[in-house]
ZADRENDO-232525 format. One record per atom (N, C-alpha, C): x, y, z; residue number from 1; atom name; residue in three letters. Coordinates in Angstrom, 2 decimals. Atoms other than C-alpha are relative to their C-alpha. Layout:
BEGIN
      east     north        up   torba   miti   filum
         X         Y         Z     NUM     CA     ALA
...
END
This chain:
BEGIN
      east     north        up   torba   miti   filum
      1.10      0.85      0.44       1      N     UNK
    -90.83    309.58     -9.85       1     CA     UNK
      0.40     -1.46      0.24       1      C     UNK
     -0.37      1.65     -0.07       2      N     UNK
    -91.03    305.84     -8.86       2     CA     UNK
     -0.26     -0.95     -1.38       2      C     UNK
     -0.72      1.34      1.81       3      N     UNK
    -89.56    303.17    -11.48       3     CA     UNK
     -1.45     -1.17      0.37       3      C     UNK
      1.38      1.03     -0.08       4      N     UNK
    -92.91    300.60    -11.98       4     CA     UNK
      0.88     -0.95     -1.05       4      C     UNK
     -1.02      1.09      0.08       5      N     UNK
    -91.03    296.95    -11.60       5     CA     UNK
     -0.86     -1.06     -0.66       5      C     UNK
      0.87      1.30      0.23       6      N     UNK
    -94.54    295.03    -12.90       6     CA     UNK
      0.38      0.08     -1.58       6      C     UNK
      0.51     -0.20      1.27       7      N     UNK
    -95.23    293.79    -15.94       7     CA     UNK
     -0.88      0.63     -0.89       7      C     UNK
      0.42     -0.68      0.61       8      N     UNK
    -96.78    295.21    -18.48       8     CA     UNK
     -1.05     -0.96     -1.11       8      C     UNK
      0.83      1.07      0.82       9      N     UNK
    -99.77    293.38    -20.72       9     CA     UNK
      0.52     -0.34     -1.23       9      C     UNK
     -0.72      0.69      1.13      10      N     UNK
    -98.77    291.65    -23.68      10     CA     UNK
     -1.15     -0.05     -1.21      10      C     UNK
      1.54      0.10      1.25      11      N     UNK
   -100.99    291.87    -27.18      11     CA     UNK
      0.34     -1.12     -1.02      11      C     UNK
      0.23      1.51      1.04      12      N     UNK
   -101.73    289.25    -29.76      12     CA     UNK
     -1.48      0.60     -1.04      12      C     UNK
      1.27      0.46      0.74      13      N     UNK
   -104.03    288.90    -32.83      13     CA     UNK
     -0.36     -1.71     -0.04      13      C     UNK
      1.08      0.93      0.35      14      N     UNK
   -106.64    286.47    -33.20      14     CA     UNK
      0.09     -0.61     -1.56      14      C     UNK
     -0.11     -0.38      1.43      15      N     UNK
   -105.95    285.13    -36.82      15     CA     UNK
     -0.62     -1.06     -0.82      15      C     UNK
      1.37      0.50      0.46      16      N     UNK
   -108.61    282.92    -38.34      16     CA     UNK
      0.23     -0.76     -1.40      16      C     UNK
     -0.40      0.79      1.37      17      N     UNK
   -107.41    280.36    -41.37      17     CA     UNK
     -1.20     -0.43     -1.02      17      C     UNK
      1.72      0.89      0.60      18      N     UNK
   -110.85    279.04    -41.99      18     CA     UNK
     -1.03      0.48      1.14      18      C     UNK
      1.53     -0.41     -0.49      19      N     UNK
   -114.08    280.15    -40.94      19     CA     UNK
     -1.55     -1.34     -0.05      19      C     UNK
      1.34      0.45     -0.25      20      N     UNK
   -116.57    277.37    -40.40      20     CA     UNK
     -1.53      0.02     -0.44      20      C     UNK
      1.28     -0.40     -0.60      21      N     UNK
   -119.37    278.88    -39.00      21     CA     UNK
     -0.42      1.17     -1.28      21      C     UNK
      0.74     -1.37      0.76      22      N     UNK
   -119.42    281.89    -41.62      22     CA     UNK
     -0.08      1.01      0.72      22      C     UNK
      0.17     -0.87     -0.82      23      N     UNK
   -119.54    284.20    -38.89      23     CA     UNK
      0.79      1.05      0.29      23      C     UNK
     -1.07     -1.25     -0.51      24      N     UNK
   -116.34    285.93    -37.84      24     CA     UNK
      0.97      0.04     -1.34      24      C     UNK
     -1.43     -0.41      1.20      25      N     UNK
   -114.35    285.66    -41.52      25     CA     UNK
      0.99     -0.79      0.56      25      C     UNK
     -1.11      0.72     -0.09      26      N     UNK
   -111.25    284.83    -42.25      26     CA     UNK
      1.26      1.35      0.44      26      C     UNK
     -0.98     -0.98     -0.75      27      N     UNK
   -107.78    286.62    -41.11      27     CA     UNK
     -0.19      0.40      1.41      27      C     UNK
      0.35     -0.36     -1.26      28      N     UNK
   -107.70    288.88    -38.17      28     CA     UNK
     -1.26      0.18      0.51      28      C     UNK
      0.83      0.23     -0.61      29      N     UNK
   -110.77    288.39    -36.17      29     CA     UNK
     -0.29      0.62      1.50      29      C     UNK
      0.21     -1.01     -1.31      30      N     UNK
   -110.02    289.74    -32.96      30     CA     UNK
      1.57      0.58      0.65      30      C     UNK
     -1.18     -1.12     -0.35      31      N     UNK
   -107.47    292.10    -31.29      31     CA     UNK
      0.07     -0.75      1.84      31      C     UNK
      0.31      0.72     -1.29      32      N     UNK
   -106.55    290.31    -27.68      32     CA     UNK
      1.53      1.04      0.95      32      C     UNK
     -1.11     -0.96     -0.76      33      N     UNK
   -104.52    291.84    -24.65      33     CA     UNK
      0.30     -1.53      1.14      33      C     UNK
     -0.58      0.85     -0.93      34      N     UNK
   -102.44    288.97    -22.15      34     CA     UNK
      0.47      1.07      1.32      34      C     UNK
     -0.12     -0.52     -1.09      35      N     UNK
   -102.83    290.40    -18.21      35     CA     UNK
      1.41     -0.31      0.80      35      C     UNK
     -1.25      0.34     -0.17      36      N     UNK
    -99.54    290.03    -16.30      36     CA     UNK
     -0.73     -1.30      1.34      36      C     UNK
      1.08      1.20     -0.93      37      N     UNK
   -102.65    287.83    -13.87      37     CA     UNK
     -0.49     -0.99     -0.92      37      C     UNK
      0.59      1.15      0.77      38      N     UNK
   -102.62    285.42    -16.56      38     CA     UNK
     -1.96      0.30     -0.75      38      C     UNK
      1.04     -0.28      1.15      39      N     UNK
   -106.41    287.09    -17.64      39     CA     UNK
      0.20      0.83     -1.33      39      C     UNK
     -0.05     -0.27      1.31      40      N     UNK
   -107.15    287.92    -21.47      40     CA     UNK
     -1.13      0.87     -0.64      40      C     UNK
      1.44     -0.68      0.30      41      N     UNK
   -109.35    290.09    -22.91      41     CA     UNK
      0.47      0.35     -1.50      41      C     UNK
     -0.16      0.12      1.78      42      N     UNK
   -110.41    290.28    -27.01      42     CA     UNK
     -1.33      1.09     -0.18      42      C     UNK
      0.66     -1.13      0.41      43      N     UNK
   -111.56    293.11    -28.70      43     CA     UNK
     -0.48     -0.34     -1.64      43      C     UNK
      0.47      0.73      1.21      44      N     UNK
   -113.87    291.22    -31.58      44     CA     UNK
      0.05      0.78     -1.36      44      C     UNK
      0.43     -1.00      1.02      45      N     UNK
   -113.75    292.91    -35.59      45     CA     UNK
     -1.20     -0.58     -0.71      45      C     UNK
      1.28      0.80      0.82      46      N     UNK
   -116.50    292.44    -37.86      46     CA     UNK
     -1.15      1.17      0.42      46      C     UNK
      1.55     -1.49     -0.09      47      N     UNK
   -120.29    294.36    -38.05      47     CA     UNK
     -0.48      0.06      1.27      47      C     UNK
      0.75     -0.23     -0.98      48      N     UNK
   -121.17    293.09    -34.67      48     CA     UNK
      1.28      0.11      1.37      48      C     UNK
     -1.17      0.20     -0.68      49      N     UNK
   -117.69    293.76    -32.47      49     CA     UNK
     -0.62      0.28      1.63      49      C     UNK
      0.45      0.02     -1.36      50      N     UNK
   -117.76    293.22    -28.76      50     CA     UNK
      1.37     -0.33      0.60      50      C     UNK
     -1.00      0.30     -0.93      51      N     UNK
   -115.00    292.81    -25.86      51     CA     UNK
     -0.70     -1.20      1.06      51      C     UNK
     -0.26      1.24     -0.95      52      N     UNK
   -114.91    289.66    -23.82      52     CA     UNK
      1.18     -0.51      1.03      52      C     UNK
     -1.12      0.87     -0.69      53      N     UNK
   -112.68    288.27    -20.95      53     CA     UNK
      0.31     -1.04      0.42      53      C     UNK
     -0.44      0.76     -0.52      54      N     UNK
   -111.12    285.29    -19.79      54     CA     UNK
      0.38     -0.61      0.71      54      C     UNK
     -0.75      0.37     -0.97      55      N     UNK
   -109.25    283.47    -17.66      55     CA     UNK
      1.35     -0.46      0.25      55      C     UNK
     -1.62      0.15      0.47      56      N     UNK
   -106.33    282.68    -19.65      56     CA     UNK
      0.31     -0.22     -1.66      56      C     UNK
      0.15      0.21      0.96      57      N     UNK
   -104.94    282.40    -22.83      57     CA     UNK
     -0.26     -1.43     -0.76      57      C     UNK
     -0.22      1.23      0.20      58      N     UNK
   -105.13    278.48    -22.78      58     CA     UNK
     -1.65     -0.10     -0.20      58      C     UNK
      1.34      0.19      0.25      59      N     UNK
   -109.01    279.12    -22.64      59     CA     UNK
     -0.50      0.75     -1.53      59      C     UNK
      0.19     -0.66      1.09      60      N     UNK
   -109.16    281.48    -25.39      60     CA     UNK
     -0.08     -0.88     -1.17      60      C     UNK
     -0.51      0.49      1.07      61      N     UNK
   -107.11    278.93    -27.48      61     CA     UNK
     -1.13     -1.59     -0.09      61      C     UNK
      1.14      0.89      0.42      62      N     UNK
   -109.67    275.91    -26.68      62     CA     UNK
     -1.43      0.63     -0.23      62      C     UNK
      2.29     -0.81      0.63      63      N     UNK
   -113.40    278.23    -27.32      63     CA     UNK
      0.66      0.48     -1.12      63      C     UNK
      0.02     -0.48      1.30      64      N     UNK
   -111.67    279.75    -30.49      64     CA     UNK
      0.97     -0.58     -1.15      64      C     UNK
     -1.27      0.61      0.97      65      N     UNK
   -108.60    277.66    -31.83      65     CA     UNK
     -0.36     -0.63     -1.00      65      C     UNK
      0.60      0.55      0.99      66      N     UNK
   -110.81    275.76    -33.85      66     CA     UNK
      0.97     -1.25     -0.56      66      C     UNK
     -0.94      1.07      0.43      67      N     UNK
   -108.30    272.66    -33.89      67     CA     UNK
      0.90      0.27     -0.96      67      C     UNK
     -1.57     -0.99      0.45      68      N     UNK
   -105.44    274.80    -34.99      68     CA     UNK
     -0.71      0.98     -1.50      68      C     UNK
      0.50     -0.71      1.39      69      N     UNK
   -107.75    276.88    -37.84      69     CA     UNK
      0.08      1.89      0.47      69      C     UNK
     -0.31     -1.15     -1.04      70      N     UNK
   -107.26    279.47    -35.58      70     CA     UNK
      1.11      0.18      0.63      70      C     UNK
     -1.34      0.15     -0.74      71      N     UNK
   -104.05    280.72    -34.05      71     CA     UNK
     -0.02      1.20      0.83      71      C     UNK
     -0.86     -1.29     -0.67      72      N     UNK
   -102.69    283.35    -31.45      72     CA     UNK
      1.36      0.05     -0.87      72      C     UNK
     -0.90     -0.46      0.46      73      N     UNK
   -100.38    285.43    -33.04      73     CA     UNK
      0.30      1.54      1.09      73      C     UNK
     -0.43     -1.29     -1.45      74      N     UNK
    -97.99    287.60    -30.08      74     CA     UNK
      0.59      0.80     -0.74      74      C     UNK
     -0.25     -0.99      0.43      75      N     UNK
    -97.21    291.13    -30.59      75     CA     UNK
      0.99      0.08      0.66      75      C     UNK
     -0.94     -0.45     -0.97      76      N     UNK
    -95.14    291.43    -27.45      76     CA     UNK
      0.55     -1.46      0.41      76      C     UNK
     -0.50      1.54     -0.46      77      N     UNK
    -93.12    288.58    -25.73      77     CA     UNK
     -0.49     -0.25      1.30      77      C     UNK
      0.99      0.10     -1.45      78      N     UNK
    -94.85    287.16    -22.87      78     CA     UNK
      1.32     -0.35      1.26      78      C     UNK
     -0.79      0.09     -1.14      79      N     UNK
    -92.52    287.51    -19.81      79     CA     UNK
     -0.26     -0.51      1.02      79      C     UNK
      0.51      0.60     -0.46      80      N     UNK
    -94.55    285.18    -18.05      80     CA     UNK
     -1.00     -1.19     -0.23      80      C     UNK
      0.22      1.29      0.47      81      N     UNK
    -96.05    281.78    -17.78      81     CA     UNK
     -1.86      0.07     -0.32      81      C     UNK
      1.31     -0.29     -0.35      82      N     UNK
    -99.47    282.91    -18.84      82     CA     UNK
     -1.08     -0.70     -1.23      82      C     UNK
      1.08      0.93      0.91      83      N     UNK
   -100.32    279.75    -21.45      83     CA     UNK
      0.92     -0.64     -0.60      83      C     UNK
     -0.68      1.62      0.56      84      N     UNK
    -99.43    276.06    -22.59      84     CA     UNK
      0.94      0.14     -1.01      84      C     UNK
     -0.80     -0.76      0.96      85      N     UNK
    -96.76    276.96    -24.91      85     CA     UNK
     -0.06     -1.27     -0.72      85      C     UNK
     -0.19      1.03      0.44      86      N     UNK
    -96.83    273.60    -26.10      86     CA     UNK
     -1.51     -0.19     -0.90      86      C     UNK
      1.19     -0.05      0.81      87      N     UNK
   -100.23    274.42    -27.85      87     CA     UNK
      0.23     -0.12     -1.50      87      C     UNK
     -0.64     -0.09      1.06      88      N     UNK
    -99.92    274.10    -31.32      88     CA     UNK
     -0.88      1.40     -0.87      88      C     UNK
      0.74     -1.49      0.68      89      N     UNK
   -102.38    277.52    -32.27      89     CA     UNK
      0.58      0.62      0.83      89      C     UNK
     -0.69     -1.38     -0.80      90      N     UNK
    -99.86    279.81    -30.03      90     CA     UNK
      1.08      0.22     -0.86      90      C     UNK
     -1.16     -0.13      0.58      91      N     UNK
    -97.06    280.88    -32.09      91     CA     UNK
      0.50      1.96      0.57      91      C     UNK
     -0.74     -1.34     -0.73      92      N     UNK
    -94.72    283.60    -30.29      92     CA     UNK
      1.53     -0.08     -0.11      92      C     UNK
END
């Protein structure tokens, strides 16, 4: 059987300090997956849940970061350069 040398996607929650809008709650909010192609895709919770994709996690973190009320929180370690680490809502 051949050894598979790629990467492998990387997961993260969505984790929500303050809610705004009233809309998505507070805490975990959405379930997200990091592509080893730098795209992202979020698997929304709540009554009306939906999947969405991206283009990176640096976009994710400006449409949902909410000026840090919002954070990425990584499950896996990202073995690639696939967002501004210098963000201050990424913590990995």
């Amino acid at each position: 059987m051949p050894v598979v040398t790629t990467a492998m996607p990387c997961r993260f929650q969505l984790y929500r300090h303050h809610d705004d809008s009233g809309v998505s709650g507070t805490g975990v909010v959405a379930w997200g997956t990091v592509y080893p192609n730098g795209k992202v895709s979020l698997a929304w919770c709540g009554s009306r849940p939906s999947v969405n994709v991206y283009e990176s996690l640096a976009d994710v973190t400006a449409i949902h970061g909410h000026d840090g009320r919002t954070q990425v929180i990584m499950w896996d370690e990202l073995p690639y350069a696939a967002a501004d680490s210098s963000s201050p809502e990424l913590h990995w």
